[in-house]
N, C-alpha and C positions, 0 to 999 in steps of 0.2 A: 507351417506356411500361413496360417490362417493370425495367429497369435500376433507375427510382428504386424503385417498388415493389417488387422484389426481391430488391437488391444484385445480386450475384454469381451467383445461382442465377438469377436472370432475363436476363445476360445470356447463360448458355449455353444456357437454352432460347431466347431471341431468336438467340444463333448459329446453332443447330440448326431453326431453322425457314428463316430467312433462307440458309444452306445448301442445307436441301431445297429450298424453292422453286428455286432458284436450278440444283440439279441437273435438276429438274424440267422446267425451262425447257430447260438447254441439250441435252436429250434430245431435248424439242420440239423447237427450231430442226433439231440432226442429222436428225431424221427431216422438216422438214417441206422445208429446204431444200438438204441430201443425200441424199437418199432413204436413211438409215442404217436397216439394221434392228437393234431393238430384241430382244434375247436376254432375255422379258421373264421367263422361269422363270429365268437364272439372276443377274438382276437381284433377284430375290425372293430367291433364295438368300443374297446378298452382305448383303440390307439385313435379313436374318434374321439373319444372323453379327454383322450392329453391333447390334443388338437386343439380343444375346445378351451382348456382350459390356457394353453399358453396364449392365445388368441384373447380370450380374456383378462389375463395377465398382464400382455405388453401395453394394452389399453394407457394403466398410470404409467408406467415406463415412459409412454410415449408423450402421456399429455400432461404430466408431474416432471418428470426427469429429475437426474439426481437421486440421492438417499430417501426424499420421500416417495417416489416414485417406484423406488425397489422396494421399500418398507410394506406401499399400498397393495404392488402386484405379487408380493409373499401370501400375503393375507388374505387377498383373492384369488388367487390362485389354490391355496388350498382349502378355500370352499366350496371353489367352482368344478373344482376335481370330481371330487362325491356327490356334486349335485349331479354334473354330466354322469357318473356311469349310473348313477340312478335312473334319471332320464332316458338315457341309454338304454337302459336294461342289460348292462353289460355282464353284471355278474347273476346267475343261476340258484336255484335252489341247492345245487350239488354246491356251488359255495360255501354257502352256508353254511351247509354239513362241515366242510371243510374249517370253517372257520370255527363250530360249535369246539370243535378239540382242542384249538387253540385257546380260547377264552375261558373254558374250562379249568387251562394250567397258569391263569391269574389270578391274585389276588382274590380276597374273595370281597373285597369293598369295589372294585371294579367291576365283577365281571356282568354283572345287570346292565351297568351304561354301556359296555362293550356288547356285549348282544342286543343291544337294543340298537346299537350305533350297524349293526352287523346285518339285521333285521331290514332295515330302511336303506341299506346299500343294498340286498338279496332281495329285491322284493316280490319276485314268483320267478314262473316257468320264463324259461328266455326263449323270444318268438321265433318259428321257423324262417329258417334263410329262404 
């Protein structure tokens, strides 16, 4: 519905909804039939970093338009991603850990800028809700 009525712009808001629902969901299922729990502050936090960051995106969008304007809000967009959860403080030491095992099974000419990239995303205890 969204597509013929809005080209292009309609289908990234129909991504983005069809996405959220869709995370939405499979949050529900973990928690209803793993018993997972739900880290809902820094759940908040992460979905305040994408907030932040498409906000800062549409910026050239808006005031470029056109190819350069997609080109600009790429670009910033994915710096302003990692700069918000940092800010944020969205991600945890327990990330970290998380991520330490991942970077482990790279490369081994990588995995220094990958933990250092990993380091400055995690950067302590995530604050009480």
């Amino acid at each position: 519905l969204l597509v013929p009525a809005a080209g292009a712009l309609g289908a990234a808001v129909a991504s983005v909804l069809a996405q959220g629902l869709g995370s939405v969901l499979a949050i529900r299922a973990a928690v209803r039939v793993a018993g997972a729990g739900v880290p809902a502050a820094a759940l908040v936090r992460i979905t305040a970093a994408a907030v932040v960051m498409g906000a800062v995106a549409a910026l050239p969008v808006i005031a470029l338009g056109g190819l350069t304007g997609l080109l600009a809000a790429l670009m910033i967009g994915a710096a302003s991603y990692p700069l918000a959860l940092r800010a944020l403080r969205a991600l945890s030491a327990e990330d970290l850990d998380r991520v330490r095992v991942l970077v482990d099974r790279l490369p081994a000419s990588v995995r220094a800028q990958s933990l250092a990239v990993a380091r400055f995303l995690c950067p302590g205890p995530v604050p009480a809700p």
